[in-house]
TITORVO-365776 format. One record per residue (C-alpha): x, y, z. Coordinates in steps of 0.5 Angstrom, whole numbers, plus 500, padded with zeros to 3 digits. Layout:
REM TITORVO-365776
XYZ...
END
This chain:
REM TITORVO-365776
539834580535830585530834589531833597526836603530839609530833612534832619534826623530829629523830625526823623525820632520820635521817643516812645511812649508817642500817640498815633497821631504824634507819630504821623505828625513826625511822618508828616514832617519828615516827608520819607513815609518813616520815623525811628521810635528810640527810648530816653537815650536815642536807641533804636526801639524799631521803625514806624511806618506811614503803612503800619499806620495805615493797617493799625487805624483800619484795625482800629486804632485810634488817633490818640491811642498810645504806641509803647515799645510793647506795642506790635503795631511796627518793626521791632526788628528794623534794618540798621547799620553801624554809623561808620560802615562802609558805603557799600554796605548802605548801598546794599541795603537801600537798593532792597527797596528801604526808603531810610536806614538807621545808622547807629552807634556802638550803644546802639544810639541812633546817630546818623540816617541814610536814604538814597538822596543823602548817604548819611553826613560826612563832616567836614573834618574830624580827627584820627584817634588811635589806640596808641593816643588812647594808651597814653592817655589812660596812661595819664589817668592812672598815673595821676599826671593830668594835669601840665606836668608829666613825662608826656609835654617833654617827650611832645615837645622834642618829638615835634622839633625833631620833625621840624628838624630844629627849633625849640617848641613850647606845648601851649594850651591852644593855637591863639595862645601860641601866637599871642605868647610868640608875641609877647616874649619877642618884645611886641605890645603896646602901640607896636604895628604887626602886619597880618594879612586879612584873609585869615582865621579871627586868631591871628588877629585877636593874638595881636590885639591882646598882645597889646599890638596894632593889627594892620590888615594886607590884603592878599595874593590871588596864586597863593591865597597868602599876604601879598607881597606888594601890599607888605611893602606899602603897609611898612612904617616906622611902628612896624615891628612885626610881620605875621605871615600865614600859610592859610589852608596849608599853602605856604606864603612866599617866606623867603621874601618875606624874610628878604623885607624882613631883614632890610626893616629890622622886622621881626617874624611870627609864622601862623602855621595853624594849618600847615603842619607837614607844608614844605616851602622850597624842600624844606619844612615850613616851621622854621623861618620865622623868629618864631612860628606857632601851630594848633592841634585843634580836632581838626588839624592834621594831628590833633590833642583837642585843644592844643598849640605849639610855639616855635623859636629860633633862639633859645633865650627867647625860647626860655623867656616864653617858658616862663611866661607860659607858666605864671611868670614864674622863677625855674628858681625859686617857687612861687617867684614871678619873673614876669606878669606871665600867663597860664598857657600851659597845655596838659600831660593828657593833651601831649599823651595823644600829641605823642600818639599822633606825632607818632603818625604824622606820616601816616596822616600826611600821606593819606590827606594828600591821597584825598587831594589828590583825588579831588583834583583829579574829580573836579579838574575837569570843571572850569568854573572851579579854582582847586587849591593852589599849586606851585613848583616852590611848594607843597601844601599840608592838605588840611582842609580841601578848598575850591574857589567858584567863579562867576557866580554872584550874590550868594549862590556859595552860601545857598550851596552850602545848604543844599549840601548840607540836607544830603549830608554834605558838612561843607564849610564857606571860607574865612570872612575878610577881618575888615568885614567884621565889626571888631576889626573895621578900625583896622583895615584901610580899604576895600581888599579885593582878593580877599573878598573875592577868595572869602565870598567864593570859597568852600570847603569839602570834608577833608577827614583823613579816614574818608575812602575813594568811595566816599570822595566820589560820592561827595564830588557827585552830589557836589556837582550835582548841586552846583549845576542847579546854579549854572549851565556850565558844569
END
């Protein structure tokens, strides 16, 4: 295992005009024998090092002399690269013997660093943006059409139903706001009970408690991470109105008995598809089963408008009802009329201009993802002590978010590995926290829910981006594994 001190880019600057001594103080602080001089606005001034300090102060320098970016006394003409190059380019330059290489971006703004024990840091998800998306928003701008009406919401909306392959989707504001406007127009609020399962993100459940509704927490299945089927049943009574099944990490709950209980209650269902877009369940695209289903195109979703949701209704009443309570509550009639005590979930022209842009490469971005999982899978299958993503012969996830299960271990061994990821540039993630651990919820939950502890404690999250190279995954699992063999002897 290669040892790393916490380093970060900041004790890496150090802004010009500095002293000498506040100079080897950085130095010091960072442990690499180097800091980057950078003006104002970050940009590169050059590199100082523990060596040129060394020749300055036996030229004599003084301690609490000024170094000024007219100074000669370090490298005005330092080795860099650009923050997004290819691996091997920064390979390339570390193996000439430079201890820290300057990653910059197109300002010439230091942003990143690499060394030979940390790359340089790959997030754990960003988004794809392209220069269709950025086309069309400009479009937007020049057009005057910012704000929630313009050809763009219209155009988004039908892009994304004919993708499903029906439905009638309403572009919202964000993904919560989805849920919680899937709720209201379906009738649920007030003392009515939603069954959700406690493994998930604080969305689903905050969408049902400013619905007015009771959340009541199942616990979930270990094969698929999803509501537990046995669990849904015990939990339906008289006040249950609604079941909110979610395809958590892009796998797909079993929704076909889902619907079977569903049906035999009178319950209605609300899909959380946050992260599942492009999920199939059973050759079919998940989107379409429940009464309504919602998605988010957050920036780390699959596609992506920055912020943004859509919510998804099988009837069309249904759907015209949540069109108005999306705008104000306002009459399609009548200006300024409200029909109902609506709210203003509307998204912007701008947001469905890139929401046009990214439908456009749906595909495109599928296929890559899954490319990505796929040699996940293949790196770390080896290794017994992990669980890899769920897989079974009725579905097929939407490869948003790579997520292992560590097994065996105790205390908080994901939480320490996390961090030791994260000093070489690792942005790894922990998973979802169980919603009855955390105060807001503890009212509704009834028990210990042992599956989603389990999954919650012991899972972690790998960079997931869409734009990362089989260099790049390779590169990942290693520090990876070499980091988690510090914790055990079985890897």
């Amino acid at each position: 295992m290669i040892v790393t001190n916490r380093i970060t880019l900041e004790s890496l600057l150090v802004k010009l005009p500095a002293t000498f001594h506040e100079a080897l103080e950085a130095i010091n602080t960072n442990t690499l024998g180097i800091v980057f001089f950078v003006g104002n606005d970050r940009q590169l001034i050059g590199v100082f090092t523990d060596g040129d300090a060394r020749r300055a102060l036996l030229a004599g320098a003084a301690l609490s002399d000024l170094i000024t970016a007219d100074s000669f006394y370090f490298n005005k003409s330092p080795h860099y690269l650009p923050f997004d190059c290819d691996i091997s380019e920064i390979w390339s330059l570390l193996e000439q013997n430079l201890r820290c290489i300057p990653l910059l971006d197109a300002s010439h703004r230091v942003v990143d660093f690499s060394t030979r024990a940390r790359i340089r840091r790959f997030p754990v998800l960003e988004p794809d943006i392209g220069q269709q998306e950025i086309c069309n928003v400009l479009e937007c701008v020049t057009s005057g059409w910012i704000s929630s009406q313009g050809r763009f919401i219209g155009e988004f909306e039908r892009a994304f139903s004919d993708y499903l392959g029906g439905g009638h989707a309403i572009a919202v504001a964000n993904g919560t706001v989805a849920l919680q406007l899937g709720l209201t127009a379906l009738g649920i609020g007030h003392g009515d009970e939603v069954i959700v399962p406690n493994f998930t993100f604080g969305a689903s459940i905050n969408a049902i408690i400013h619905s007015g509704a009771i959340p009541v927490l199942a616990d979930v299945d270990l094969d698929t991470w999803t509501i537990d089927l046995d669990e849904l049943r015990k939990l339906i009574t008289p006040q249950t109105k609604a079941i909110m099944p979610v395809h958590i990490y892009g796998q797909p709950a079993r929704i076909d008995e889902i619907k079977e209980i569903a049906s035999e209650k009178g319950i209605i269902i609300i899909e959380d598809c946050a992260e599942a877009l492009g999920a199939t369940y059973k050759n079919r695209r998940v989107g379409l089963d429940g009464d309504c289903t919602c998605f988010s195109f957050f920036a780390n979703k699959t596609i992506t408008t920055g912020e943004g949701g859509m919510v998804v209704f099988k009837d069309a009443g249904m759907a015209q009802r949540a069109r108005i309570l999306r705008d104000h509550g306002m009459s399609p009639q009548k200006r300024y009329w409200h029909d109902y005590a609506g709210f203003n979930f509307r998204m912007t022209n701008m947001q469905a201009a890139i929401g046009v842009a990214q439908m456009g490469r749906i595909e495109e971005l599928l296929n890559r993802k899954k490319l990505i999982f796929q040699a996940y899978d293949s790196l770390l299958s080896e290794h017994q002590v992990l669980s890899l993503p769920p897989k079974n012969n009725w579905s097929e996830n939407s490869y948003w978010l790579y997520t292992v299960i560590l097994n065996g271990y105790e205390g908080d061994v994901r939480d320490k590995l996390i961090t030791q990821l994260g000093y070489r540039g690792i942005d790894a993630r922990p998973g979802f926290y169980p919603m009855h651990q955390m105060a807001p919820y503890h009212q509704y939950g009834h028990g210990a829910y042992p599956v989603s502890s389990y999954l919650s404690a012991n899972s972690i999250s790998l960079p997931s981006s869409p734009g990362l190279s089989d260099e790049e995954i390779h590169h990942i699992v290693g520090i990876f594994i070499d980091e988690l063999s510090s914790f055990t002897s079985e890897i």
